[in-house]
PDB file of N, H, CA, C and O in Angstrom:
ATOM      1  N   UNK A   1      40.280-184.217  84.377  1.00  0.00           N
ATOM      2  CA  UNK A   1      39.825-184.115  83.014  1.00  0.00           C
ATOM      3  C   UNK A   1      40.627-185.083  82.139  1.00  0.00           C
ATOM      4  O   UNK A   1      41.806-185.036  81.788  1.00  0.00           O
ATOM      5  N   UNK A   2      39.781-185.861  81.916  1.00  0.00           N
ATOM      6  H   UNK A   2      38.823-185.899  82.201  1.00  0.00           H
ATOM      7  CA  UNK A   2      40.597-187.169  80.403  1.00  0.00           C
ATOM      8  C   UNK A   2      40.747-186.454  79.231  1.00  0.00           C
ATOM      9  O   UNK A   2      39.826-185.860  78.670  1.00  0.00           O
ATOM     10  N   UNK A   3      41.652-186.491  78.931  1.00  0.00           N
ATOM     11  H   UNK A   3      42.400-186.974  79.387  1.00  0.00           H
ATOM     12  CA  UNK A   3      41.969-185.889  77.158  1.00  0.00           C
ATOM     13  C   UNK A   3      42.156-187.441  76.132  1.00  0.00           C
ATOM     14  O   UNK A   3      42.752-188.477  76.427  1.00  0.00           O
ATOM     15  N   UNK A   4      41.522-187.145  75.084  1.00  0.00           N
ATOM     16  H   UNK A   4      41.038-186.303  74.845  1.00  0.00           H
ATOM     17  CA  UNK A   4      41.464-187.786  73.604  1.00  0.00           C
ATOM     18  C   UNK A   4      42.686-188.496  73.234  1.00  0.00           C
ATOM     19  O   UNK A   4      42.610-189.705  73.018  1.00  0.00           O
ATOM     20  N   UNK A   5      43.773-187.903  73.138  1.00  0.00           N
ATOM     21  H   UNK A   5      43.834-186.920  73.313  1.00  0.00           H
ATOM     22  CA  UNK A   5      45.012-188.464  72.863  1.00  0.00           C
ATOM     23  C   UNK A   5      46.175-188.707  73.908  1.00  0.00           C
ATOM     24  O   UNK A   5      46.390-188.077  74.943  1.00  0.00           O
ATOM     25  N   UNK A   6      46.813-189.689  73.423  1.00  0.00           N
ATOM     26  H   UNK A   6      46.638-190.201  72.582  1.00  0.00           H
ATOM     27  CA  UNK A   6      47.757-190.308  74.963  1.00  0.00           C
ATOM     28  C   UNK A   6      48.858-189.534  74.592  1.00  0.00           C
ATOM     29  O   UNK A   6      48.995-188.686  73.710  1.00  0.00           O
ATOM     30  N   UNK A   7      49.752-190.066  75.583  1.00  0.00           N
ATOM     31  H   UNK A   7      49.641-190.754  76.300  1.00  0.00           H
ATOM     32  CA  UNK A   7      51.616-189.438  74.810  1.00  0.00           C
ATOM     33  C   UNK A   7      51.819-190.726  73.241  1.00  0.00           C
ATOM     34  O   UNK A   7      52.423-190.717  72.168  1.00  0.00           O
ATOM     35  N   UNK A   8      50.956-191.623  73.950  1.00  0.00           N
ATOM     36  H   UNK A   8      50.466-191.631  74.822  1.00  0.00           H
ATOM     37  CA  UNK A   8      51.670-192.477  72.386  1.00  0.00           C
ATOM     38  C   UNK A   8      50.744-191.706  71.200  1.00  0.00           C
ATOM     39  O   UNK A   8      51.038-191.862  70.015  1.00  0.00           O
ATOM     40  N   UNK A   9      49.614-190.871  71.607  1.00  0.00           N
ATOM     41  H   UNK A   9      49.375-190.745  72.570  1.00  0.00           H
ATOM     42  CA  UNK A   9      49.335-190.295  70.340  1.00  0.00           C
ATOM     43  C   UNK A   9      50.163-189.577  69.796  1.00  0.00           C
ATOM     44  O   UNK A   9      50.577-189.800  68.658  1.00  0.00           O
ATOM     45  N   UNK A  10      50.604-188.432  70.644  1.00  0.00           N
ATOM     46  H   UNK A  10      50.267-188.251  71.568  1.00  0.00           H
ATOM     47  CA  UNK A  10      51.129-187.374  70.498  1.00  0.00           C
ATOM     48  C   UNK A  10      52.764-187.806  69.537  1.00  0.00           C
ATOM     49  O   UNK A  10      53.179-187.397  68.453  1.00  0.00           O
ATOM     50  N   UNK A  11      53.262-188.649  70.396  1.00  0.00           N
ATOM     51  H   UNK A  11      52.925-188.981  71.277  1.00  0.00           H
ATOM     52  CA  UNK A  11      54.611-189.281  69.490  1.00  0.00           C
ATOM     53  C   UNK A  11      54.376-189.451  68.037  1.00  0.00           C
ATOM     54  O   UNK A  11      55.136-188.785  67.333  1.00  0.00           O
ATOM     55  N   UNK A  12      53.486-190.200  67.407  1.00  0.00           N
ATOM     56  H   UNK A  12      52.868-190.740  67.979  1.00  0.00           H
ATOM     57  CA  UNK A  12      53.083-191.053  66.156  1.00  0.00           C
ATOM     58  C   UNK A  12      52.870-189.437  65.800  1.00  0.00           C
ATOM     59  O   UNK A  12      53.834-188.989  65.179  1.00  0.00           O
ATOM     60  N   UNK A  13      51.938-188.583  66.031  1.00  0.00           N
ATOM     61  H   UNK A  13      51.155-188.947  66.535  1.00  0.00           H
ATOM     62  CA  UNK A  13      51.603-187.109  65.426  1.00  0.00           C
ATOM     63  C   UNK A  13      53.134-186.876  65.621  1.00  0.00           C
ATOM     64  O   UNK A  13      53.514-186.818  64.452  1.00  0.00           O
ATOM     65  N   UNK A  14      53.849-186.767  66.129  1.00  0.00           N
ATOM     66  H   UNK A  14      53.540-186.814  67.079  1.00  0.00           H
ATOM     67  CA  UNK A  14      55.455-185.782  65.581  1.00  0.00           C
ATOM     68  C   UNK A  14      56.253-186.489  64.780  1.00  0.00           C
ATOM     69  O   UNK A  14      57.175-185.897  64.220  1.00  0.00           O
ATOM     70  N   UNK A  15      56.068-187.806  64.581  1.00  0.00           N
ATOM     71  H   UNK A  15      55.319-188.287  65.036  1.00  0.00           H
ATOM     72  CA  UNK A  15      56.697-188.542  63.751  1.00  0.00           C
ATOM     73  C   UNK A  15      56.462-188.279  62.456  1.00  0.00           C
ATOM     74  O   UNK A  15      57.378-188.183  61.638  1.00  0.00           O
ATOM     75  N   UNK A  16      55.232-188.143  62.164  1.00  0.00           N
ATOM     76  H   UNK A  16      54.488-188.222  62.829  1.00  0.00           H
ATOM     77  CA  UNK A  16      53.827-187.736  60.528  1.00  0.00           C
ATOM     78  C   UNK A  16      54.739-186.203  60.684  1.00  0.00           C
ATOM     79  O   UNK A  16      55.263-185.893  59.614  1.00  0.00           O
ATOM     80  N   UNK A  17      54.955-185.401  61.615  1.00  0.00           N
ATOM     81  H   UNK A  17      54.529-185.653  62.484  1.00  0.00           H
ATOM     82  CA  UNK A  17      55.161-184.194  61.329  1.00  0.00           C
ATOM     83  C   UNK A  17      56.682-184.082  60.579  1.00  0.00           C
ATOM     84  O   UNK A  17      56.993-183.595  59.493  1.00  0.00           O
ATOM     85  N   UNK A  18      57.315-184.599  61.401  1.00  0.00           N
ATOM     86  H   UNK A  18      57.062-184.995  62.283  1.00  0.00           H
ATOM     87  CA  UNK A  18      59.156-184.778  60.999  1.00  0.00           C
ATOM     88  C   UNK A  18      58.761-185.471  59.551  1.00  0.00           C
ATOM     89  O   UNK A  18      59.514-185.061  58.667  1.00  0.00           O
ATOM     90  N   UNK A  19      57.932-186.265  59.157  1.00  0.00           N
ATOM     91  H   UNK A  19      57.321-186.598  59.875  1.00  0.00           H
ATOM     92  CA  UNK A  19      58.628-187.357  57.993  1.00  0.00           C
ATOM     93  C   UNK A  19      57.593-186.125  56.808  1.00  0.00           C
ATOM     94  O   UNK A  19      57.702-186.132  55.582  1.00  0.00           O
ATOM     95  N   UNK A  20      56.932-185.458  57.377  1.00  0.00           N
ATOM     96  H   UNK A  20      56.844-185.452  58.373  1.00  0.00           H
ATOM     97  CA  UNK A  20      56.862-184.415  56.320  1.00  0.00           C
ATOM     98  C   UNK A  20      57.779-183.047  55.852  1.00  0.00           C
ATOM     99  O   UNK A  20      57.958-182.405  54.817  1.00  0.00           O
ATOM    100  N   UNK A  21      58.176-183.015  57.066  1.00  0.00           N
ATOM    101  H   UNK A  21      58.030-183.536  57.907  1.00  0.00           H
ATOM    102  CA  UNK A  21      58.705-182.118  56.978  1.00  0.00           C
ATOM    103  C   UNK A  21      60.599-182.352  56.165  1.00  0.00           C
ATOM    104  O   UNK A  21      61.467-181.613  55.702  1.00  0.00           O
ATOM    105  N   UNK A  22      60.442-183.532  56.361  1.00  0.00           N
ATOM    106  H   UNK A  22      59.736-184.132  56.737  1.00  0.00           H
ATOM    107  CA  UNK A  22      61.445-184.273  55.737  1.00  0.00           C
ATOM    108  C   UNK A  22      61.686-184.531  54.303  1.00  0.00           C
ATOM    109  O   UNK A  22      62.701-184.622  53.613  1.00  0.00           O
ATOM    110  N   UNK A  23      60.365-184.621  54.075  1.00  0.00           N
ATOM    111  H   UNK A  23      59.540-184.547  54.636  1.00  0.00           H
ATOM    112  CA  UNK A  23      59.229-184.759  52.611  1.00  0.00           C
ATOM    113  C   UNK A  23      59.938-183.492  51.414  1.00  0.00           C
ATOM    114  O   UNK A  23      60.457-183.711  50.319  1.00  0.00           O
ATOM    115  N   UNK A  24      59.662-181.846  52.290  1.00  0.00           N
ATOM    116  H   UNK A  24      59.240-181.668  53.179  1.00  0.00           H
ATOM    117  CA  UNK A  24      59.777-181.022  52.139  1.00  0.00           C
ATOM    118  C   UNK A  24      61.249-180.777  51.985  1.00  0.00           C
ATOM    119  O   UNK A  24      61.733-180.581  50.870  1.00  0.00           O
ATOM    120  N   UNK A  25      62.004-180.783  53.125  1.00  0.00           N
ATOM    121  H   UNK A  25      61.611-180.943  54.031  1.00  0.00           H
ATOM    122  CA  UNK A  25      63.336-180.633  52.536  1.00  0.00           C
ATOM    123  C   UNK A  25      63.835-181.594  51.401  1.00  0.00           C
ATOM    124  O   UNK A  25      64.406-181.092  50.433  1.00  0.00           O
ATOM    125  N   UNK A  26      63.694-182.617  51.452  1.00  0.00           N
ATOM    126  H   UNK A  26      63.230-183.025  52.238  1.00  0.00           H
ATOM    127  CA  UNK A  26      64.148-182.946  50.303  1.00  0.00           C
ATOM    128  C   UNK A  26      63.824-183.085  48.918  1.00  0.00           C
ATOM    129  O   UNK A  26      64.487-183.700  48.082  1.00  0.00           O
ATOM    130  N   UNK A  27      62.443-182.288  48.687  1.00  0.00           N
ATOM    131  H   UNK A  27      61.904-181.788  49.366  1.00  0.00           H
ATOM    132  CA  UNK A  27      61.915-181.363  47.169  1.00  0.00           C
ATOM    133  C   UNK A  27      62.755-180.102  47.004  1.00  0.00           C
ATOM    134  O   UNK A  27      62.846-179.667  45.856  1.00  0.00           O
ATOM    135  N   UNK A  28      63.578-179.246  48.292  1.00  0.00           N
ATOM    136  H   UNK A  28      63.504-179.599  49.225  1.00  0.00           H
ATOM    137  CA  UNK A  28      64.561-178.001  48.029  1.00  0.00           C
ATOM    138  C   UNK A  28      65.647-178.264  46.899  1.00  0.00           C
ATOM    139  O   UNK A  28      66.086-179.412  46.828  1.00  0.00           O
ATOM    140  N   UNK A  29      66.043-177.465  46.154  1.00  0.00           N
ATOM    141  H   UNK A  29      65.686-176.533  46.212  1.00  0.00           H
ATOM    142  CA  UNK A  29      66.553-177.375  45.158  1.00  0.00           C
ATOM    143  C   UNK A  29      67.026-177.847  43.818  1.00  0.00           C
ATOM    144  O   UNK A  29      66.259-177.002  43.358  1.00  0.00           O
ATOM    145  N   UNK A  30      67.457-178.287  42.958  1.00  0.00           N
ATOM    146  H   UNK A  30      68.080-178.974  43.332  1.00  0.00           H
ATOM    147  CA  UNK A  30      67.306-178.385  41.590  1.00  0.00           C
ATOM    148  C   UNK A  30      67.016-177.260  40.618  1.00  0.00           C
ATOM    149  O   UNK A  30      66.548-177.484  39.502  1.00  0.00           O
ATOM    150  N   UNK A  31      67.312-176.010  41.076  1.00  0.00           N
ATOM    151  H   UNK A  31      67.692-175.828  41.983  1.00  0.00           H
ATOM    152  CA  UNK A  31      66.644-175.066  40.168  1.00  0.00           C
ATOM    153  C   UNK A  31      67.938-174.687  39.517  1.00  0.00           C
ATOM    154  O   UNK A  31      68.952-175.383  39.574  1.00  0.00           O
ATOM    155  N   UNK A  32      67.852-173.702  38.984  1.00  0.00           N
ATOM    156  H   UNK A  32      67.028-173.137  38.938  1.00  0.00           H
ATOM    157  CA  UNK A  32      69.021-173.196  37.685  1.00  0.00           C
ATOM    158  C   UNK A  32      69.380-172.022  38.602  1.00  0.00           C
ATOM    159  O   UNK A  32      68.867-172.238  39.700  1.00  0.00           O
ATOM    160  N   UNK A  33      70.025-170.920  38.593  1.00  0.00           N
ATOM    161  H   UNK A  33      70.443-170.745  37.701  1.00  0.00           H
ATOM    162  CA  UNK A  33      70.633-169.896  38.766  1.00  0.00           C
ATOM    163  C   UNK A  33      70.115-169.172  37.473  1.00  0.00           C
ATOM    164  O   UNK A  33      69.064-168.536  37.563  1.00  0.00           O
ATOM    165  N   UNK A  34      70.540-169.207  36.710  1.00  0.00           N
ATOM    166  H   UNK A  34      71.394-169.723  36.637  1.00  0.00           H
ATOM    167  CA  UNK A  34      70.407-168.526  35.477  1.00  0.00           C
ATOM    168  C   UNK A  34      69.058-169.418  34.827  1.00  0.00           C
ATOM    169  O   UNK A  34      69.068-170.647  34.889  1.00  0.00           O
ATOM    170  N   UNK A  35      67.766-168.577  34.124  1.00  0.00           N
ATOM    171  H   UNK A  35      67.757-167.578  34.074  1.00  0.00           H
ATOM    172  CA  UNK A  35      66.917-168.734  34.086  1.00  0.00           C
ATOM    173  C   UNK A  35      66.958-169.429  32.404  1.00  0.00           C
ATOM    174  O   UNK A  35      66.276-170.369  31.997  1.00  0.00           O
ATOM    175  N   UNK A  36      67.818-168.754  31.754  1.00  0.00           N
ATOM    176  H   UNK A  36      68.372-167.990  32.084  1.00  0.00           H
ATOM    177  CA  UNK A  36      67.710-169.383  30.299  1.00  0.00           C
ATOM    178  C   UNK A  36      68.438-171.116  30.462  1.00  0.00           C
ATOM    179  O   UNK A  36      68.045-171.957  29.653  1.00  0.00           O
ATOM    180  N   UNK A  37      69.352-171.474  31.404  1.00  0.00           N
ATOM    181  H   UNK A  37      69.671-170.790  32.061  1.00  0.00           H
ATOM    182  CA  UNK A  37      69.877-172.652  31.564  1.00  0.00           C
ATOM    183  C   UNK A  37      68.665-173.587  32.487  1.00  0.00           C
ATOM    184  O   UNK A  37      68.079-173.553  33.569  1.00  0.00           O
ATOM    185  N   UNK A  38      68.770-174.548  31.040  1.00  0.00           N
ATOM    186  H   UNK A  38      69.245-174.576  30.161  1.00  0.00           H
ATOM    187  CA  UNK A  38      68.120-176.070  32.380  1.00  0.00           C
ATOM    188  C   UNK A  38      68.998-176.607  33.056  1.00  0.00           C
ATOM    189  O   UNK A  38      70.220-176.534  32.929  1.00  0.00           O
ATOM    190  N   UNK A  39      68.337-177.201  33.847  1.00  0.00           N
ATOM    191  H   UNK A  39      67.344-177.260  33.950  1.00  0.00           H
ATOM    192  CA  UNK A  39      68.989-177.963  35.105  1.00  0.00           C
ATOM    193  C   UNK A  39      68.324-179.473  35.248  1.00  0.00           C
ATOM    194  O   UNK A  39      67.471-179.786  36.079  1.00  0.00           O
ATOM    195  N   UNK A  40      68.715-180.048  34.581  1.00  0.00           N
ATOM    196  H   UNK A  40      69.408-179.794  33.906  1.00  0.00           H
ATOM    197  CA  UNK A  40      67.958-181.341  34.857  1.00  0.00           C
ATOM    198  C   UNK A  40      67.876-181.949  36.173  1.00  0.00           C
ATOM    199  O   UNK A  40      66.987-182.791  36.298  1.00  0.00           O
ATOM    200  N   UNK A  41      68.544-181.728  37.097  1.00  0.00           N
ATOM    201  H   UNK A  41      69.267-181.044  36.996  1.00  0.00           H
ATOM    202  CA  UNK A  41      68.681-182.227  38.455  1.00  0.00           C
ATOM    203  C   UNK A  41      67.533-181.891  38.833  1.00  0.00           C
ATOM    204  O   UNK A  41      67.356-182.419  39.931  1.00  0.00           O
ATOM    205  N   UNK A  42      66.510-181.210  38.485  1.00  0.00           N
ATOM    206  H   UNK A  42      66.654-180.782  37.593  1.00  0.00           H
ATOM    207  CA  UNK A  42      65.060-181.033  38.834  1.00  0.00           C
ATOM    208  C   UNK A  42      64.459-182.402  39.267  1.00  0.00           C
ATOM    209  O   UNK A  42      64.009-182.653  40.385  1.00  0.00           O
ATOM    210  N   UNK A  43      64.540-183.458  37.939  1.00  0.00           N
ATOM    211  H   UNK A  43      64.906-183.255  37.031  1.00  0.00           H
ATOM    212  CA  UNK A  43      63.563-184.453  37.770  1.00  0.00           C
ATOM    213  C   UNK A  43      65.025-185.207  38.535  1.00  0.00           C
ATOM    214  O   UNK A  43      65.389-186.155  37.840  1.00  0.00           O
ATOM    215  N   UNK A  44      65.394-185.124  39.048  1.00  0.00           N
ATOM    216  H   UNK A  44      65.098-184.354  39.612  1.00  0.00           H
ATOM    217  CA  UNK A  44      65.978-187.140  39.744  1.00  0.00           C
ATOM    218  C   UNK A  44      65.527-187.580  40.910  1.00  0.00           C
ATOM    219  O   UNK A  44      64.777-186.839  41.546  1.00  0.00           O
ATOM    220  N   UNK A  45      65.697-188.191  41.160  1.00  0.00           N
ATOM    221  H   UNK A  45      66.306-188.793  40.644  1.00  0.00           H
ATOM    222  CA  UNK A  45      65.025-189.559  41.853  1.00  0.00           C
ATOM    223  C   UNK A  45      64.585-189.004  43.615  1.00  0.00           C
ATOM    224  O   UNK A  45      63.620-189.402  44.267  1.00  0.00           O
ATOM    225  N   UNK A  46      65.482-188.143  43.983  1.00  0.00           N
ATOM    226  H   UNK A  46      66.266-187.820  43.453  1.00  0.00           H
ATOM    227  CA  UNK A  46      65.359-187.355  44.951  1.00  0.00           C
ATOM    228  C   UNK A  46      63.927-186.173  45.413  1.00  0.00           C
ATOM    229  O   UNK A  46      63.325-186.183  46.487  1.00  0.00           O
ATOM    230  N   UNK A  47      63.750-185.508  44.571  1.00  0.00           N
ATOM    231  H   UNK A  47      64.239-185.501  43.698  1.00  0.00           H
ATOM    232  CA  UNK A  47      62.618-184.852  44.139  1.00  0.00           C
ATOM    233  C   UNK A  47      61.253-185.506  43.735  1.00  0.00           C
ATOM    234  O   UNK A  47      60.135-185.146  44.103  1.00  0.00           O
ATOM    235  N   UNK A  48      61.551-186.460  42.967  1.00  0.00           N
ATOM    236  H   UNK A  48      62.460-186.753  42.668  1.00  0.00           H
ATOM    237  CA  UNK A  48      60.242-186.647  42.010  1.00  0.00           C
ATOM    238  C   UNK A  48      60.126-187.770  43.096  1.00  0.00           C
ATOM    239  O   UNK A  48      59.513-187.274  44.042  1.00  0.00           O
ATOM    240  N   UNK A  49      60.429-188.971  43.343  1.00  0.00           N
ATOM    241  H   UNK A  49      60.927-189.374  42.575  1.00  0.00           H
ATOM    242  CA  UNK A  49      60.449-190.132  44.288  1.00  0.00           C
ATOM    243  C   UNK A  49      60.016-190.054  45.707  1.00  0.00           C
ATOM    244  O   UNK A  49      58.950-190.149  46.316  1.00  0.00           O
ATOM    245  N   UNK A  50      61.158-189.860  45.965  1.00  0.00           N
ATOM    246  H   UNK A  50      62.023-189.783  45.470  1.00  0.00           H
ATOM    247  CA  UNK A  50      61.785-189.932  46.907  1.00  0.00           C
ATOM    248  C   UNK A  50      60.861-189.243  48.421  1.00  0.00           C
ATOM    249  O   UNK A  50      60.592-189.766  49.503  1.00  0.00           O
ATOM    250  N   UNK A  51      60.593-187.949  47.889  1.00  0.00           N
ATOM    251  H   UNK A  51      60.812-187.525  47.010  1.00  0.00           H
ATOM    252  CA  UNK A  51      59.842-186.539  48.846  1.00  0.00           C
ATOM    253  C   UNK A  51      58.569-186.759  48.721  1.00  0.00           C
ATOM    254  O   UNK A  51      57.877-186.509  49.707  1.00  0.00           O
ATOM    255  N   UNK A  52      58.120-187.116  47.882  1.00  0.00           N
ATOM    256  H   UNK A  52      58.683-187.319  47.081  1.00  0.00           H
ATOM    257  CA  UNK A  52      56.555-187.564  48.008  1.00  0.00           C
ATOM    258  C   UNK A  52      56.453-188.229  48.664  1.00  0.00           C
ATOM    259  O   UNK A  52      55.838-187.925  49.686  1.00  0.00           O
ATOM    260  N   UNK A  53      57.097-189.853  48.477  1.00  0.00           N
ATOM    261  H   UNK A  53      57.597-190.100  47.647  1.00  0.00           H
ATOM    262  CA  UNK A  53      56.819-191.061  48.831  1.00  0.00           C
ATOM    263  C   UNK A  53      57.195-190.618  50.656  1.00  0.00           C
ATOM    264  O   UNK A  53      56.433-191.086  51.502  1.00  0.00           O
ATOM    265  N   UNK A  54      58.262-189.813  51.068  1.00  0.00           N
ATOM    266  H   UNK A  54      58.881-189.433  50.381  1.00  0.00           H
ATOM    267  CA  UNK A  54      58.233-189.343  52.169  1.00  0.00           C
ATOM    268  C   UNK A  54      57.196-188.321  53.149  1.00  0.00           C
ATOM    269  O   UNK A  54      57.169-188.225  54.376  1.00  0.00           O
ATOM    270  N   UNK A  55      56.584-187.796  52.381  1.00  0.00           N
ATOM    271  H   UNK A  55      56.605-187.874  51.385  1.00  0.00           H
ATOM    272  CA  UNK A  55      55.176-186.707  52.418  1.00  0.00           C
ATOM    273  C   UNK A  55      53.999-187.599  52.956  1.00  0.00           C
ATOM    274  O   UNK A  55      53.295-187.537  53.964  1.00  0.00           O
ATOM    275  N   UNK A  56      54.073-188.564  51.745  1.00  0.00           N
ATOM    276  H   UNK A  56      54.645-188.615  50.926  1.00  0.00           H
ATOM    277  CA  UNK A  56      52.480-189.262  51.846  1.00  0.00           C
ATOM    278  C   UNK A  56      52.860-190.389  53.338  1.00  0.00           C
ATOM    279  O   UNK A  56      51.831-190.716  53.928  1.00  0.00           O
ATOM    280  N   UNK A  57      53.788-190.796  53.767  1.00  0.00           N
ATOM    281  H   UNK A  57      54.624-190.530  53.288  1.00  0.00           H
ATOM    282  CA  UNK A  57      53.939-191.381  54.787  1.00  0.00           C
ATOM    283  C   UNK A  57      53.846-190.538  55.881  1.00  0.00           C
ATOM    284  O   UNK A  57      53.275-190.788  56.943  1.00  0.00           O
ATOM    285  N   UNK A  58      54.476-189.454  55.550  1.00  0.00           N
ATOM    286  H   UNK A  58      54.940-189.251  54.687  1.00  0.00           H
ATOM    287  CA  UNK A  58      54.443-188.188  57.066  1.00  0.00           C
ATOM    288  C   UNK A  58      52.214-188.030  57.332  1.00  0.00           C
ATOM    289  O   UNK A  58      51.529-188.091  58.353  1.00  0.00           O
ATOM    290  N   UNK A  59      51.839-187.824  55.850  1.00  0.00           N
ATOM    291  H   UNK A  59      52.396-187.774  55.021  1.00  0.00           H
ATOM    292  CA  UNK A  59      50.343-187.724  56.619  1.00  0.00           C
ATOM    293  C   UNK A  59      49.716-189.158  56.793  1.00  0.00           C
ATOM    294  O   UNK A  59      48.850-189.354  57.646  1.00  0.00           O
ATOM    295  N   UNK A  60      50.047-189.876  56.194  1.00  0.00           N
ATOM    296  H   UNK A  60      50.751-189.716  55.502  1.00  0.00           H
ATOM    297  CA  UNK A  60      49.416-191.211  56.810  1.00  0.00           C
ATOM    298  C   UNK A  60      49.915-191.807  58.231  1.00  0.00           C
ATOM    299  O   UNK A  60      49.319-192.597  58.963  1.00  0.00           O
ATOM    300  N   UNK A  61      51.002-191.285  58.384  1.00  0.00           N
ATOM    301  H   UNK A  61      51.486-190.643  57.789  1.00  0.00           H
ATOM    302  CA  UNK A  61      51.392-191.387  60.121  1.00  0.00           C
ATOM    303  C   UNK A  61      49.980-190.562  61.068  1.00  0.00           C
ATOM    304  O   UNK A  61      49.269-190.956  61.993  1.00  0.00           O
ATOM    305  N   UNK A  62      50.045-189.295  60.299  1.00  0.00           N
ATOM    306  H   UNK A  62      50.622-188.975  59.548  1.00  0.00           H
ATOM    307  CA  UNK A  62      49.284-188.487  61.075  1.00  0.00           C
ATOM    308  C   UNK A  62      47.673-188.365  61.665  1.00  0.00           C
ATOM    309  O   UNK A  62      47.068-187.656  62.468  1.00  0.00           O
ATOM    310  N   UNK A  63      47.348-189.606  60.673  1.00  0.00           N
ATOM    311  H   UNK A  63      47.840-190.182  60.020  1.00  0.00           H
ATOM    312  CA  UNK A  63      46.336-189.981  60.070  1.00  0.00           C
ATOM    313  C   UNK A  63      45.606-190.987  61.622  1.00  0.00           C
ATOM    314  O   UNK A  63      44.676-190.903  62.425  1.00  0.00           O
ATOM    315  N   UNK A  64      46.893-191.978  61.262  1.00  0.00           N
ATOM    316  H   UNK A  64      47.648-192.046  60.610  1.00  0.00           H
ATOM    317  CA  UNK A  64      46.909-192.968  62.301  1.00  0.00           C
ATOM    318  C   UNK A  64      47.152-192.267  63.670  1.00  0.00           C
ATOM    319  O   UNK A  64      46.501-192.664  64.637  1.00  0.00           O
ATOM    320  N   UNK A  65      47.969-191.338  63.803  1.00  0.00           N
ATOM    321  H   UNK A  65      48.497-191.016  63.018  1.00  0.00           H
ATOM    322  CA  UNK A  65      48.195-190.368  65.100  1.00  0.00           C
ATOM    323  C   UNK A  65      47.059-190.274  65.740  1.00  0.00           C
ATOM    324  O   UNK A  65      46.944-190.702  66.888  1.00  0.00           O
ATOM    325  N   UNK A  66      45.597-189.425  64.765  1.00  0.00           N
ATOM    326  H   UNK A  66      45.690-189.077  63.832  1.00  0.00           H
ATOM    327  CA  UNK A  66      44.509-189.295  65.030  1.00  0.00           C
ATOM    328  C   UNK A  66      43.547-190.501  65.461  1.00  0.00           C
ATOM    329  O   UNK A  66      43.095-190.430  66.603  1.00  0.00           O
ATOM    330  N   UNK A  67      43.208-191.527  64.726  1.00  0.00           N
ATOM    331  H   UNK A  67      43.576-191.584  63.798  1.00  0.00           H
ATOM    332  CA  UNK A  67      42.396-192.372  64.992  1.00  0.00           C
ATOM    333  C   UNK A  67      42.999-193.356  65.990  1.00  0.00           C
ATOM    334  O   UNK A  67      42.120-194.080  66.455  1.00  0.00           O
ATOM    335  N   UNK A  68      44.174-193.605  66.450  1.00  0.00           N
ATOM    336  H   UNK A  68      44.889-193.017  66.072  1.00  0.00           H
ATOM    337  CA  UNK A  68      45.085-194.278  67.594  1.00  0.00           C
ATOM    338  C   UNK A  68      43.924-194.438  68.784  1.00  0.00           C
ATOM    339  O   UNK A  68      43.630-193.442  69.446  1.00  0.00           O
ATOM    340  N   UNK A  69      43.288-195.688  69.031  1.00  0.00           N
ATOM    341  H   UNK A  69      43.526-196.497  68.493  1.00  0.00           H
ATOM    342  CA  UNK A  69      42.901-195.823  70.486  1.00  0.00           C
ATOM    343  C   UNK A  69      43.681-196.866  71.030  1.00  0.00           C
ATOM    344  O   UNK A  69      43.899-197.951  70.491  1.00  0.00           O
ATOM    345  N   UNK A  70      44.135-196.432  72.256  1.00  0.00           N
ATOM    346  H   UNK A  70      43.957-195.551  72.693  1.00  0.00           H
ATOM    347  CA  UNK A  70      44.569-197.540  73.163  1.00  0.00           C
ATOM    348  C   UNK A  70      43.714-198.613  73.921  1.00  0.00           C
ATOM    349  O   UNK A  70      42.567-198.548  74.364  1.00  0.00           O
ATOM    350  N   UNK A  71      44.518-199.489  73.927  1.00  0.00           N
ATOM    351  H   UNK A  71      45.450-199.542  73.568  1.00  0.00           H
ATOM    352  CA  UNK A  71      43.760-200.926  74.422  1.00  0.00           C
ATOM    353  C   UNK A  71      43.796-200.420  75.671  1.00  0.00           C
ATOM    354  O   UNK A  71      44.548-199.607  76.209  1.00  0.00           O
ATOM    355  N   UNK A  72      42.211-201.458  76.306  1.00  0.00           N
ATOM    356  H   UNK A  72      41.600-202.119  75.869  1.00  0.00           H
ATOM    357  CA  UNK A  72      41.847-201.082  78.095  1.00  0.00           C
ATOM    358  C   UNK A  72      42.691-201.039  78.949  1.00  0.00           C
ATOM    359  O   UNK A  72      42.801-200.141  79.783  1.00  0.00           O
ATOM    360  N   UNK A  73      43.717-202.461  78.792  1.00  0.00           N
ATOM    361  H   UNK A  73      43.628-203.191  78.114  1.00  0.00           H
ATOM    362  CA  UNK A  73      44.256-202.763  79.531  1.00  0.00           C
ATOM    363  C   UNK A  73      45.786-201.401  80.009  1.00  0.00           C
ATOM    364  O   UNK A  73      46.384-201.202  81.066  1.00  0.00           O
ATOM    365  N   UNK A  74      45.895-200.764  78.633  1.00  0.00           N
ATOM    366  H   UNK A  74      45.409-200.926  77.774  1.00  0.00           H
ATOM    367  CA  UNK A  74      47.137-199.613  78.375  1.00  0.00           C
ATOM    368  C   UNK A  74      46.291-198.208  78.861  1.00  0.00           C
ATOM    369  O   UNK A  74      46.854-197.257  79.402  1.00  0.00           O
ATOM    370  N   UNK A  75      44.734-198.272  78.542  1.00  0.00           N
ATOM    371  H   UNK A  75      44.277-199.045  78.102  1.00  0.00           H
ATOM    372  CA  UNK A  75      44.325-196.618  79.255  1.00  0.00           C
ATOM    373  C   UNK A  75      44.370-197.248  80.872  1.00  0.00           C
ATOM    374  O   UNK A  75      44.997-196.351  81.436  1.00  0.00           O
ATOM    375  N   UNK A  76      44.148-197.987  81.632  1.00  0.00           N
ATOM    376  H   UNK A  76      43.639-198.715  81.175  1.00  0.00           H
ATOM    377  CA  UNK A  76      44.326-198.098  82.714  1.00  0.00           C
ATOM    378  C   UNK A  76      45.098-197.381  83.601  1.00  0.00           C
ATOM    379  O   UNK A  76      44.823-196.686  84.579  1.00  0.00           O
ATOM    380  N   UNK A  77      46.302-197.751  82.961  1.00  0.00           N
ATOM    381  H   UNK A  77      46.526-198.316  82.167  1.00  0.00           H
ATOM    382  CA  UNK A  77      47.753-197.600  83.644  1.00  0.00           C
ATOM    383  C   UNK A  77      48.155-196.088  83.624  1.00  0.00           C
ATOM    384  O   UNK A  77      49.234-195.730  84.097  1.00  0.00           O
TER     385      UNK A  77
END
């Protein structure tokens, strides 16, 4: 039975997964403790930047994970 995706699919899909998940940790914290105090560390460059721009690469990896066909000469082997 031939399956759809190779190991090089499967790699590129855990890569999209890690660089989201990467995405994610680094939107964790900036919040206040005490609810009447701001915390500006919300908005810096880490959060607002940084985790997206890491997010939107984790699904556009994943993206490519999916549509990935290998050349003839590489399903051969």
């Amino acid at each position: 039975m031939k399956t759809t995706f190779t190991k090089k699919n499967y790699y590129i899909l855990l890569a999209g997964i890690v660089f989201i998940a990467l995405g994610y940790l680094l939107m964790i914290g900036g919040g206040s403790k005490d609810p009447n105090v701001f915390n500006p560390a919300i908005f810096d460059f880490q959060r607002i930047t940084l985790a997206p721009i890491c997010c939107l690469i984790g699904f556009v990896t994943i993206v490519v994970a999916i549509m990935w066909r290998p050349k003839q000469a590489e399903a051969a082997n």
